[in-house]
C-alpha positions as CSV (number, residue, x, y, z in Angstrom):
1,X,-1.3,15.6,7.9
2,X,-1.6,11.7,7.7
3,X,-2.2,9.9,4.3
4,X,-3.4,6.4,5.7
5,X,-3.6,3.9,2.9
6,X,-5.2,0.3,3.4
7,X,-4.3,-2.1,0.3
8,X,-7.3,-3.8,-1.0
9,X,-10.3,-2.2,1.1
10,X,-13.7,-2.9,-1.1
11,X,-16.2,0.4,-1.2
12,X,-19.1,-2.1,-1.3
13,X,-18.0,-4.0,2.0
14,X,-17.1,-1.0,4.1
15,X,-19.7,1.6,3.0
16,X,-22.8,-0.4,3.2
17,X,-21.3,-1.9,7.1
18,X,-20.6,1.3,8.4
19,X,-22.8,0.4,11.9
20,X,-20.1,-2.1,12.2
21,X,-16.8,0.3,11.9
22,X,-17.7,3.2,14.4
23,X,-14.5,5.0,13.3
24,X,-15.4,4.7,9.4
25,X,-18.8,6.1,9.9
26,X,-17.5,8.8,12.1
27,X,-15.2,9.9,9.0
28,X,-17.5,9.3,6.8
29,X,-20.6,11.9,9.0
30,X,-17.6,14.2,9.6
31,X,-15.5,14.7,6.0
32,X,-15.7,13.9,3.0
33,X,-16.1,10.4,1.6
34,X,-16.2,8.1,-1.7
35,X,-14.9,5.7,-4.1
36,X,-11.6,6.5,-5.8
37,X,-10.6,4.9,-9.5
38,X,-7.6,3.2,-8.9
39,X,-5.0,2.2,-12.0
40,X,-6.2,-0.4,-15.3
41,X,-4.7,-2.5,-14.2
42,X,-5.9,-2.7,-10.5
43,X,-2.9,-3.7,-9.2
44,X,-0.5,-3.0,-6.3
45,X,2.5,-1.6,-8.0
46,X,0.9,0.2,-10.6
47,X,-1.7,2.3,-8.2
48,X,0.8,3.0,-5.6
49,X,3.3,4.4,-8.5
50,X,0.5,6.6,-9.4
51,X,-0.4,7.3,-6.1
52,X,3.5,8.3,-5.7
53,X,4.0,10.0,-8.4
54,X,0.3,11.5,-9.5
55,X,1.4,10.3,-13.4
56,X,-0.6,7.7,-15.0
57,X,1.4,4.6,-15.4
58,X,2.5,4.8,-19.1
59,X,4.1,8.4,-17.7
60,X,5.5,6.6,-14.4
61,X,7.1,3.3,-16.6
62,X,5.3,1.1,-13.7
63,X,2.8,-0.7,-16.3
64,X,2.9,-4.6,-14.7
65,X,2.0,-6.4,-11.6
66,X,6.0,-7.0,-10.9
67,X,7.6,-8.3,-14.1
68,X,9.9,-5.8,-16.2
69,X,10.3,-6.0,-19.6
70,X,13.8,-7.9,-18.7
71,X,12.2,-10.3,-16.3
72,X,13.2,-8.2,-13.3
73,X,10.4,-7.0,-9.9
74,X,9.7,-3.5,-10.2
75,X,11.2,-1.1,-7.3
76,X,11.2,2.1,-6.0
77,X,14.0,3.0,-8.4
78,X,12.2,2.6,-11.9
79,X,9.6,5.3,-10.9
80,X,9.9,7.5,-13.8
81,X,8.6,10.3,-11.8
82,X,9.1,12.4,-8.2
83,X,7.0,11.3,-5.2
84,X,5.0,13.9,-3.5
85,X,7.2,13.3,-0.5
86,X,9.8,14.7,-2.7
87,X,8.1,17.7,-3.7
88,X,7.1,18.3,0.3
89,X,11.0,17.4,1.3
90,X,12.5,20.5,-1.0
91,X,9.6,22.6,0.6
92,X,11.5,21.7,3.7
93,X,8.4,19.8,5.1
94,X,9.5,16.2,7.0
95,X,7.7,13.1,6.0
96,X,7.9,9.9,7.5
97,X,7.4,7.1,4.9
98,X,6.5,3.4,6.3
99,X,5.6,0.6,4.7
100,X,4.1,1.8,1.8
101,X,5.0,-1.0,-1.4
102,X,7.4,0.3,-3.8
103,X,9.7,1.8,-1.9
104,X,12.6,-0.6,-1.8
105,X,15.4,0.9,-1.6
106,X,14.4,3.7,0.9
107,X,16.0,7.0,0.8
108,X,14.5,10.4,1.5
109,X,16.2,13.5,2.2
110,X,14.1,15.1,5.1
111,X,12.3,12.3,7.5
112,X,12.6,8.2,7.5
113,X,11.5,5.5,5.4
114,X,10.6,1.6,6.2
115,X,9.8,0.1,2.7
116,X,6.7,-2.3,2.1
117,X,5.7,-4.9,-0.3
118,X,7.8,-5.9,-2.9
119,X,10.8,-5.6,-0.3
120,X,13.5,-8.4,-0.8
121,X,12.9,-11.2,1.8
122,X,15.6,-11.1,3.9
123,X,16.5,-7.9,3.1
124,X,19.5,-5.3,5.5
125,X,18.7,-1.9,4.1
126,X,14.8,-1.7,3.8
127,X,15.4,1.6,6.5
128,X,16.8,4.6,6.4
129,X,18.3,6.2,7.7
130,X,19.9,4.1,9.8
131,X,18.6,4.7,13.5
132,X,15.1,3.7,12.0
133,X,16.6,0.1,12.8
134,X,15.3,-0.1,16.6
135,X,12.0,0.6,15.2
136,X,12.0,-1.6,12.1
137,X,11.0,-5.1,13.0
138,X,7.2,-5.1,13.1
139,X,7.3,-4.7,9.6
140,X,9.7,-7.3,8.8
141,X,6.8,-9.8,8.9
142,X,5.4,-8.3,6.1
143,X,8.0,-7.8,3.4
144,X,11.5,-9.1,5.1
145,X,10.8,-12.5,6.5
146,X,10.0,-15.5,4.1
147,X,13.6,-17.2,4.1
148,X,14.9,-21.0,3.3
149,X,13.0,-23.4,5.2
150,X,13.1,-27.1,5.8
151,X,9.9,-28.3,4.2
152,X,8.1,-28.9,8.2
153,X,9.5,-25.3,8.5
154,X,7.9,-23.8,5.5
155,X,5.0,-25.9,6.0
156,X,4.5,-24.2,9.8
157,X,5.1,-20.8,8.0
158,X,3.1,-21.3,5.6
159,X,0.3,-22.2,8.0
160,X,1.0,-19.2,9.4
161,X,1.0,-16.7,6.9
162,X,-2.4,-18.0,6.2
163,X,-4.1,-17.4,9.5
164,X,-5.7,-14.3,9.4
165,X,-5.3,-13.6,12.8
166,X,-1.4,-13.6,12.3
167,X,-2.2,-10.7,10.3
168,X,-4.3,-9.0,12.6
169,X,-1.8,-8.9,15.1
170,X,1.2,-8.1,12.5
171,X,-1.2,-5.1,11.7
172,X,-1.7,-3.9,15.2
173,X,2.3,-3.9,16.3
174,X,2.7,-2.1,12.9
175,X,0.3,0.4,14.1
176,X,1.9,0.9,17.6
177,X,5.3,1.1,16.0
178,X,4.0,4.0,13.7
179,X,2.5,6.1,16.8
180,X,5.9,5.4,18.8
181,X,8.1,6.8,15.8
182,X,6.1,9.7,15.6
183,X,6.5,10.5,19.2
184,X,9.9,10.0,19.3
185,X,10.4,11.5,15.9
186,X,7.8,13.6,14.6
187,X,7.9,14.5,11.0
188,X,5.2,17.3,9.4
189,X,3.6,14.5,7.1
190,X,3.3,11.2,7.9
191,X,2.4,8.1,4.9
192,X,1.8,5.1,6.0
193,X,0.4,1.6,4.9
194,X,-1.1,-1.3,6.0
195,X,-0.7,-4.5,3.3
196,X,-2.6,-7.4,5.9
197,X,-6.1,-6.3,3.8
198,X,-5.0,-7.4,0.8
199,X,-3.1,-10.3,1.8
200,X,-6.5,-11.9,3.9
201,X,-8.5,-10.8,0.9
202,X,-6.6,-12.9,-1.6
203,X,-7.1,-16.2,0.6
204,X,-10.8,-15.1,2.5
205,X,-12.4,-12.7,0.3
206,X,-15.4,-15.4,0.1
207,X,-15.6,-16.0,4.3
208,X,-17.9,-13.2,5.0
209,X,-17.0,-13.9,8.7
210,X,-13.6,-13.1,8.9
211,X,-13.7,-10.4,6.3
212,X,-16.0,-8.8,8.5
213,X,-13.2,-8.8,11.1
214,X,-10.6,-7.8,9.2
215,X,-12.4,-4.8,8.6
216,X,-13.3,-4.2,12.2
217,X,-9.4,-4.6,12.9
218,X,-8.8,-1.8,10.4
219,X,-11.7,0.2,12.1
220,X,-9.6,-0.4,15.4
221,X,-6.2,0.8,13.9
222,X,-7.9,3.8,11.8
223,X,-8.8,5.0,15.4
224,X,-5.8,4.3,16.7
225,X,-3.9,5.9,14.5
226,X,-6.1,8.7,13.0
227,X,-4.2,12.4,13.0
228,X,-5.7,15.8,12.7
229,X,-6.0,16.0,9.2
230,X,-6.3,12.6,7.7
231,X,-6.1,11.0,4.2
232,X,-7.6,7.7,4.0
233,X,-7.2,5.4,0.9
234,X,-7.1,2.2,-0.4
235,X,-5.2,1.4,-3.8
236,X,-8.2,-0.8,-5.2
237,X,-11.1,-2.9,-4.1
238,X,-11.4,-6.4,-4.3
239,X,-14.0,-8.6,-5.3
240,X,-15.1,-10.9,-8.8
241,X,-14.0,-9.0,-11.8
242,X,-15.3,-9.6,-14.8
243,X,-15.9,-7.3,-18.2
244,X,-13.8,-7.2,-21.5
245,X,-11.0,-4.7,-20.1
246,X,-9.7,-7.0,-18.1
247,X,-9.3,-9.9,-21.0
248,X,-6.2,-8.0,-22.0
249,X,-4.6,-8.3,-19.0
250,X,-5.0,-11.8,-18.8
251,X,-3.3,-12.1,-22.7
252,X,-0.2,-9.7,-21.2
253,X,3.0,-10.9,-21.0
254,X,3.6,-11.7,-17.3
255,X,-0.2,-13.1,-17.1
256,X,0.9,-15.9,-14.7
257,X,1.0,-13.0,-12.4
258,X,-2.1,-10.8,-13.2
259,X,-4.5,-14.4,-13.3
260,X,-4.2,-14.3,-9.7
261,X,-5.9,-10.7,-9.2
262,X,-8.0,-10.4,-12.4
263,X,-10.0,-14.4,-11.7
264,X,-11.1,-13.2,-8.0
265,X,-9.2,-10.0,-6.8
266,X,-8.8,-6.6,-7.1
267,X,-11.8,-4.1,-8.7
268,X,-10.8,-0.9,-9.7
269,X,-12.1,1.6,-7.1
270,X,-11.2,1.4,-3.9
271,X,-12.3,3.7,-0.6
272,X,-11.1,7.3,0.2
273,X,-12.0,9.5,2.7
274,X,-10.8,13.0,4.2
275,X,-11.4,14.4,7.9
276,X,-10.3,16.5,10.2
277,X,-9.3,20.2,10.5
278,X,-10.6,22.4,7.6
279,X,-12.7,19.2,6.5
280,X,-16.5,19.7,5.5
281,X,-18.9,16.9,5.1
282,X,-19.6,16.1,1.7
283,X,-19.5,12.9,-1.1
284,X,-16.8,12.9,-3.1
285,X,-17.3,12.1,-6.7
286,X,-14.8,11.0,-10.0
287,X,-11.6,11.3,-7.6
288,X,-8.7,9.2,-8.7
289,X,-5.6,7.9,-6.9
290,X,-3.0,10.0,-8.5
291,X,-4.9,12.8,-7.3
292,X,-4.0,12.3,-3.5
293,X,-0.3,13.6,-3.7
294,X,-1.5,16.6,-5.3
295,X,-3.8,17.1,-2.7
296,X,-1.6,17.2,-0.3
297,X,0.6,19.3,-1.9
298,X,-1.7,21.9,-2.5
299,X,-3.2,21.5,1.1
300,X,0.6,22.6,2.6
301,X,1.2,25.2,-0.6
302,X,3.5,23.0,-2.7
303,X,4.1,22.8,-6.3
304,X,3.1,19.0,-7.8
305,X,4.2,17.1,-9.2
306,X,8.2,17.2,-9.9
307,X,10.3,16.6,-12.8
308,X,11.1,12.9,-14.3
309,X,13.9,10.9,-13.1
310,X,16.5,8.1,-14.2
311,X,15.6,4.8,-13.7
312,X,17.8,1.6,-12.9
313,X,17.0,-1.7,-12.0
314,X,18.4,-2.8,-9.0
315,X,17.6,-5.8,-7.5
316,X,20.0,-8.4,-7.6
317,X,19.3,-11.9,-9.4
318,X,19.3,-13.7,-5.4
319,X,16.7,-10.8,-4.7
320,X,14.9,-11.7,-7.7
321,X,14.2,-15.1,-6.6
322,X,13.6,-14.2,-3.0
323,X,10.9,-12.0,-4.0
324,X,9.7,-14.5,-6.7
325,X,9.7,-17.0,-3.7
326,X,7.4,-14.5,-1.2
327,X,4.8,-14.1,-3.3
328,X,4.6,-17.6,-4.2
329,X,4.1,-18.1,-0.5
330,X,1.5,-15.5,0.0
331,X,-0.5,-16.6,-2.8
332,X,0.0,-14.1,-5.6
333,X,1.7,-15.9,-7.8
334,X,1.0,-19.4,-9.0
């Protein structure tokens, strides 16, 4: 099974284009297809928690876009809850983990993680274990590789990390490095992510043109990559929000963050659909992200979701500022 998740991907731009993304409308004529409530708020760290986990967010402790209550990022260890991929590891089913945001520091006991968004720039141990090296560096670009620059050097970076097709290509060496792992190292379950959507939406949501390509780059990956049973999901949409829910987000505490995604960013539904082997057509209706682990779970006849865990907060204060740093760079943060 392969649970495929694309941050960011808008219902209303994909479904209604589906002449222009032959592998989406394939899915979509062949499984079962629909929007999928994401997290209030709509945000990265908060969905994929749930997503994780299959607890809301006041059950998973993940309630912000990446402040803590002490002024801390949120990680992979504050998850007040167990993953799926936990529950399918002490069934004794593999999964292979990669790139999915959250998940700094990796560990899992049976398969291999590469952690995602919200990894410390610059960061040694975002594998594991520690063979998964040789395959890692694709997805440094992503999470790993905003450093100390000159200012012509950041300036040239910067340029860079705004060029969508940067991302593109980031996006298709991710993809190859996923298939190659696989090969090489097959695991029973496979997650993987792809953050590039989200990244070009934040900076070209309003250039039709190259948001058109950016989806016909994840139509080229999705049938690249596509398994035999296949899970495919994004974490939210994207587009103008407006509405009185979201005027509490903009009052929270760490609102210099959330301004960025609640003014012209993220929606709360994003896309899911579900092909393959044992598959019927259909339109899925009033599905919800924390739903998907469960799923999956109950697909392979394992008990979800898991007991609560300890949490600790782990990144260090140079972390801290590295992170802090990245997503000034990319745009998220003002």
């Amino acid at each position: 099974m392969r649970i495929i998740g694309f941050d960011g991907l808008e219902p209303t731009l994909l479904y209604p284009n589906l002449d222009r993304f032959p592998n989406f409308r394939a899915a979509v004529e062949r499984g079962l297809s629909g929007r999928l409530a994401t997290t209030q708020p709509p945000i990265t760290p908060v969905a994929i928690a749930t997503f994780a986990t299959g607890l809301s967010p006041q059950e998973h402790g993940i309630l912000s876009a990446f402040k803590t209550p002490t002024g801390g990022f949120v990680n992979y260890d504050m998850i007040r809850g167990r993953t799926f991929w936990d529950a399918l590891n002490r069934a004794g089913i593999s999964v292979s983990v990669i790139a999915v945001p959250l998940t700094y520091r990796p560990f899992i006991e049976k398969g291999y993680m590469i952690s995602g968004f919200l990894t410390p720039p610059g960061a040694l141990t975002y594998y594991y274990p520690g063979w998964v090296r040789a395959y890692a560096r694709p997805f440094g670009d992503f999470s790993h590789d905003l450093k100390h620059h000159t200012r012509e050097e950041h300036e040239a970076l910067l340029k860079r990390e705004l060029d969508p097709a940067y991302w593109w290509a980031a996006a298709r060496a991710q993809a190859e490095a996923m298939l190659r792992l696989q090969q090489e190292h097959p695991t029973d379950v496979q997650v993987w992510y792809f953050s590039f959507t989200d990244f070009i939406s934040h900076h070209c949501w309003h250039d039709r043109d190259v948001m058109l390509q950016t989806y016909a780059v994840v139509d080229e990956i999705l049938g690249r990559i596509q398994g035999d049973v296949n899970l495919v999901f994004s974490d939210h949409g994207f587009g103008d929000i407006l509405g009185p829910e979201c005027e509490h987000y903009r009052q929270a505490e760490d609102a210099v963050f959330l301004s960025q995604y609640l003014s012209d960013g993220h929606s709360d539904h994003g896309i899911f659909l579900a092909y393959g082997r044992g598959i019927a057509h259909g339109t899925l209706e009033d599905a919800t992200i924390g739903q998907i682990g469960a799923t999956v779970c109950h697909w392979l006849g394992v008990t979800f979701p898991g007991e609560p865990v300890d949490i600790a907060e782990l990144y260090t204060p140079a972390e801290q500022r590295a992170i802090e740093a990245q997503l000034t760079s990319l745009g998220y943060i003002a």
